[in-house]
C-alpha positions, 0 to 999 in steps of 0.5 A: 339203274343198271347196277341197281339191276345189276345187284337185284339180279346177283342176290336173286342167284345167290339166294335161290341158286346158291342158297349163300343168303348173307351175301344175298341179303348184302345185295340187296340192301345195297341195292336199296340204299341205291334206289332210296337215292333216287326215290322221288324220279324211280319209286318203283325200283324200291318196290322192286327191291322191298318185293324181293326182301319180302320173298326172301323173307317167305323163301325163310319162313320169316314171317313177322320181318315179311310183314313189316316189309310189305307194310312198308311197301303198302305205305309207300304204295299208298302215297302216290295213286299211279303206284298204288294202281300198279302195285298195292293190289298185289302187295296186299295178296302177298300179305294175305298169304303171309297172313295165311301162313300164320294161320291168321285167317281173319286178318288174312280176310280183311286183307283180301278184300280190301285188295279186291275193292282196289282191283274190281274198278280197274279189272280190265288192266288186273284181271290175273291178279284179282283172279288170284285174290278171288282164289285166296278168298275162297281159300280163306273162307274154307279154312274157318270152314265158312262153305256157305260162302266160299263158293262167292269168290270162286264165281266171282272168279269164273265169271272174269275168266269167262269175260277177260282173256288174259288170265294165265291157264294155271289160274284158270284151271285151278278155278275150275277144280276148286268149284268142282270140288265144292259142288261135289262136296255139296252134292251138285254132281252135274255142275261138278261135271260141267267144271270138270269138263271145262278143266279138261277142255281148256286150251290155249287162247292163242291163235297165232301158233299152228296146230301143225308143224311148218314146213322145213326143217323143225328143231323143237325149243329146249331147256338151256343146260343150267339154266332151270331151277328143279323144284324141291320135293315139298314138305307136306308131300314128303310127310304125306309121301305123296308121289305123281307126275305132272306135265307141263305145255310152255309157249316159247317165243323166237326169242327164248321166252315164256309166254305163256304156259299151263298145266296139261295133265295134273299129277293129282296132287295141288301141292306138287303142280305148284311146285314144279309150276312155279320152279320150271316157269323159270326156265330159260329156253333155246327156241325152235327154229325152222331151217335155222330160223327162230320161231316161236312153239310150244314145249312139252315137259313131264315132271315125275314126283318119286320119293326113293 
């Protein structure tokens, strides 16, 4: 297992950091020839391996070679029960948003709600996932510009927002802004208001964390020097020449990890939160420390979007 790791984590680097994809992708397959070996005691490393092909395959806008893989990856799921209950919920998502990609909404559709009927019986344990399978939906819905009922999903959403308390803040603040958007689309300004009050008011769930500084000498986390990944200036943004800053709340453990983390002040722009969201939830970190001890705390980061 730990050369199969081993490998899985140099092609992750080589592919992301030093854009050296060949090589990468020899990494990997060599990973997968590895992990096919011991298949029948360790399925899940295959799935592993095959998710990260597929992301490859995205990262290059290789659409029909991600297909195939995720179908692969849904076979396998398919199976064996105690996988597909771990893994198909989300392998149909990334599938749905290859389909997106395409502009295939209608296979894009099928996809997603199969993916929900897996998930809905299981909600307690698949909260986040399906929450972002209810997102793609309504996403879906309004590109074959079906308003009537793209609303659907987005309820389906806050409700399992207002009964699970495990779903990450982005996903929630994103559900809060596509339903103020529809309402006030649909002239429903007081409902619009009411999301986007709740948008604004969201706070962290987590108690443990002191509004306050402790006591003692406070040292607050930072950002380990190359170790973040800074994102690339979206395409559409450049060609609409969008520009912002968002600004970013990271909860970081004694350990120097993320656990949890949202988006505090959007730069008004969805395509260039993600962005930076998704880069910057990768960072690794040197915790805060109180009188040279580790603890955990929360870090503020401000993300501007110039174009020069």
């Amino acid at each position: 297992m730990d050369s199969i790791n081993a490998l899985t984590r140099e092609a992750f680097n080589l592919f992301f950091k030093n854009q050296q994809y060949d090589v990468a992708w020899k990494l990997n397959n060599q990973a997968l020839l590895l992990a096919e070996k011991e298949q029948h005691s360790h399925p899940e490393k295959v799935i592993e391996i095959l998710e990260q092909q597929a992301h490859f395959h995205e990262k290059l806008q290789q659409f029909y070679q991600e297909k195939t893989t995720l179908l692969r990856l849904i076979d396998i799921e398919e199976k064996t029960p105690e996988l597909a209950a771990r893994y198909l919920g989300k392998t149909l998502y990334l599938l749905a948003n290859s389909y997106v990609a395409q502009n295939d909404y209608k296979s894009a559709e099928a996809t997603l709600l199969r993916a929900i009927s897996i998930l809905e019986p299981s909600s307690d344990t698949n909260a986040e996932i399906l929450t972002k399978n209810y997102l793609q939906l309504s996403d879906v819905y309004l590109a074959q510009q079906r308003l009537e009922i793209a609303e659907v999903p987005l309820q389906q959403a806050l409700k399992l927002i207002e009964e699970k308390n495990q779903i990450d803040l982005y996903w929630q603040q994103l559900t809060f802004r596509k339903l103020e958007k529809i309402y006030r689309n649909s002239k429903r300004e007081d409902l619009a208001n009411k999301m986007a009050m709740r948008f604004v008011n969201i706070k962290p769930g987590l108690t443990a964390v002191p509004d306050a500084k402790p006591k003692g000498t406070f040292k607050g986390a930072v950002i380990k020097p190359g170790n973040c990944q800074q994102p690339e200036y979206p395409r559409e943004a450049l060609i609409k020449e969008l520009q912002g800053a968002t600004q970013l709340r990271f909860l970081v453990n004694e350990n120097g990890h993320i656990i949890a983390k949202y988006i505090s002040k959007s730069s008004g722009w969805k395509i260039l939160d993600d962005a930076v969201f998704e880069k910057l939830s990768t960072c690794k970190f040197e915790p805060a420390s109180v009188n040279d001890n580790p603890v955990t705390s929360w870090f503020g980061y401000q993300y501007t979007w110039k174009l020069e």
